[in-house]
N, C-alpha and C positions, 0 to 999 in steps of 0.2 A: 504494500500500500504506500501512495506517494503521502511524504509529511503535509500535513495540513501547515497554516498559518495559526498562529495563536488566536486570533479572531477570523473566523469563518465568517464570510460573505458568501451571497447565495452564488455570486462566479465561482469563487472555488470549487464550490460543491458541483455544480454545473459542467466543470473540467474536471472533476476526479471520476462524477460519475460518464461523462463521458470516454474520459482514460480508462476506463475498465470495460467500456463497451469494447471501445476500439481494440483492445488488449485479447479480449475473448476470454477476460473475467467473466463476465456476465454475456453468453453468447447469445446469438437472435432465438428469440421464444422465451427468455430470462425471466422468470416473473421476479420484479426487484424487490427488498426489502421495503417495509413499510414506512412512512413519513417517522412515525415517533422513531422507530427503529434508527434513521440516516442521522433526525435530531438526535439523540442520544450518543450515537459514533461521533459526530464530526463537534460536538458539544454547542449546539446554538438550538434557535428558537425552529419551533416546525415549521413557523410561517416562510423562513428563511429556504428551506428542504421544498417548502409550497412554489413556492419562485422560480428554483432552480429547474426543479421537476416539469413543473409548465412549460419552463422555455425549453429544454429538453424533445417537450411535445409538441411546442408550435416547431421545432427545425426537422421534424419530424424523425426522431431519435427512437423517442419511444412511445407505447401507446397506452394512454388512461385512461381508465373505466371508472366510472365513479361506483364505490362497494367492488367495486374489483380488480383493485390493483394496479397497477403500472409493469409491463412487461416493455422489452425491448422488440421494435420491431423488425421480424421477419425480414420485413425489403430492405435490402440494403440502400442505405445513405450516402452519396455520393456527396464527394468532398468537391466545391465551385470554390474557385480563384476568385478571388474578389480584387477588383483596382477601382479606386476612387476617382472620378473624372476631373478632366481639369477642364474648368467652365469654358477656358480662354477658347481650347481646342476642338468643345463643343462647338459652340458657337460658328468658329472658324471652318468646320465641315461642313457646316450649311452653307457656306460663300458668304456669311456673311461676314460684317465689322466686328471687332469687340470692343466695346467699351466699359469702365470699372466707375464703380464713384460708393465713395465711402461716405455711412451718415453717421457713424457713431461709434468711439472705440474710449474704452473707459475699462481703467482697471478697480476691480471690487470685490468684496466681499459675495461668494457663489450663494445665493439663495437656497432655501431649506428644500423647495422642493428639487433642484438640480445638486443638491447635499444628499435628497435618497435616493435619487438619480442616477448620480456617478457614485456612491456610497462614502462622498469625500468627508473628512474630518469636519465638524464645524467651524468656521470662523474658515475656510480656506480659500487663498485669493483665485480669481478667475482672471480675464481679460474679455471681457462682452465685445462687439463689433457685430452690427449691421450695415449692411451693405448691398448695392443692387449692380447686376452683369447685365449689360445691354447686346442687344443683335438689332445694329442697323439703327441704333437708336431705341428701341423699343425698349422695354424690360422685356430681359428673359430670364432671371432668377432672383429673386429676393433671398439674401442669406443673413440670420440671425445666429448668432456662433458666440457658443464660451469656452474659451483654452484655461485649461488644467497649470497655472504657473508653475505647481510644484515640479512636473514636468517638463514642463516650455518656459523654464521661465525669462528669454529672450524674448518672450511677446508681448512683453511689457516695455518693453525698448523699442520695437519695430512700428511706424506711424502709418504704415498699411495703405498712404494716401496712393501710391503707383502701384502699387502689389496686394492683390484680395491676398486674405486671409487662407485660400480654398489655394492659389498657387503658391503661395509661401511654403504654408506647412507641408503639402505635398514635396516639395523641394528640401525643405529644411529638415523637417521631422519623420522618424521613420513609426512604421504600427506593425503589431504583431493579429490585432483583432480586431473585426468591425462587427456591427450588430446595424443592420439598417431596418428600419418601417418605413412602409408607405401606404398614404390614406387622401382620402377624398375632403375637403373641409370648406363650410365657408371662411368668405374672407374676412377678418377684422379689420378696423382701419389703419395701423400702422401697415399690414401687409397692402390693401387696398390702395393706399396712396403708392404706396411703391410699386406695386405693378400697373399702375391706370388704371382699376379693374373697382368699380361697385362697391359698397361694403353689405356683405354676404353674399356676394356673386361666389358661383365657385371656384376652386382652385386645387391645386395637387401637391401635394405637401411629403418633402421624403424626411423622416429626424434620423441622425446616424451619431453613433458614437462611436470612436474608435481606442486602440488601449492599447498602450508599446510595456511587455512584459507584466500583464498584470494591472496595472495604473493607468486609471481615463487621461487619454491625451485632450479630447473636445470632445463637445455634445453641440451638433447643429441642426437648423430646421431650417430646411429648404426649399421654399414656394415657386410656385410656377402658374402661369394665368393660363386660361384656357386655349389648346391648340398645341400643347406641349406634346409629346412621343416620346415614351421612351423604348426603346429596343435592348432584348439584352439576347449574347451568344452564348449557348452552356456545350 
């Protein structure tokens, strides 16, 4: 068994019990130990074991039954390469322009709920930045982004007025994990003014975290007005 951390976070648990899938501890058709059971081993709360477990089951790892367990799924899990796009390059394979313009970059204190978020310490500084990528003038992405200082802590130095945030840290900073969502949303007005778009018109909205060794590097959310595409190759 790999050593735990002295406080367990529901990732850990999420990569230990994935390491013993992968490992062929726990082969496909596995029925796993139970929630108290995993609490009790890795010593933290169940809710924590509740967390892990689910994400587990949304990446489609394994499968739970509610009254009957959690087993590991039969079909095998293919492992997808993940690369994070660079806005600029986007943009630029549609023929069009790029253009950047930065509204907001303030370093601060990470609010509580991007504290159970990234599962950061309290009190721990971030670096906020909003910003919007244009095609041809247009907006074509609205980016609202918090960097991890204890990690990056250079981003508190960097004034991001030539350089989004999205090409930097691609450039600058390297990641070990990404965790992306994508969902449907209306628009608020901070997002609304920034895309030209209505407030509650809809939009498409991706949040990504990514984590070099362990440790949230950022957590951002990324809108897009209607007429967006995205393609992916597996």
């Amino acid at each position: 068994m790999s050593v735990m951390p002295q406080k367990v976070g529901y990732r850990d648990i999420k990569q230990e019990v994935f390491r013993r899938i992968r490992n062929n501890e726990w082969p496909p058709g596995t029925l796993l130990p139970g929630e108290v059971e995993l609490a009790a081993e890795f010593g933290c709360a169940r809710a924590t074991v509740n967390r892990a477990m689910q994400e587990l089951s949304d990446d489609g790892i394994i499968d739970r039954k509610r009254k009957g367990g959690s087993r590991v799924n039969l079909t095998p899990v293919r492992q997808v390469t993940f690369e994070i796009p660079l806005v600029r390059s986007e943009v630029e394979a549609k023929g069009a322009v790029y253009k950047y313009e930065l509204l907001y970059n303030k370093s601060d204190i990470a609010p509580l709920w991007l504290q159970n978020q990234l599962s950061l310490p309290v009190h721990s500084h971030v670096q906020h930045i909003k910003c919007i990528h244009f095609a041809d003038d247009k907006p074509y992405q609205y980016e609202d982004r918090w960097i991890n200082q204890k990690v990056v802590p250079l981003a508190s130095e960097f004034d991001f007025l030539k350089v989004s945030p999205n090409e930097w840290l691609i450039s600058e900073v390297p990641y070990t994990n990404a965790e992306v969502r994508f969902s449907a949303t209306s628009a608020e007005k901070p997002v609304a003014d920034a895309l030209g778009v209505g407030v509650g018109e809809p939009v498409f909205k991706a949040e990504r975290i990514t984590w070099l060794s362990g440790e949230p590097v950022t957590f951002v959310r990324l809108y897009f007005a209607r007429g967006y595409e995205m393609i992916a190759s597996y």
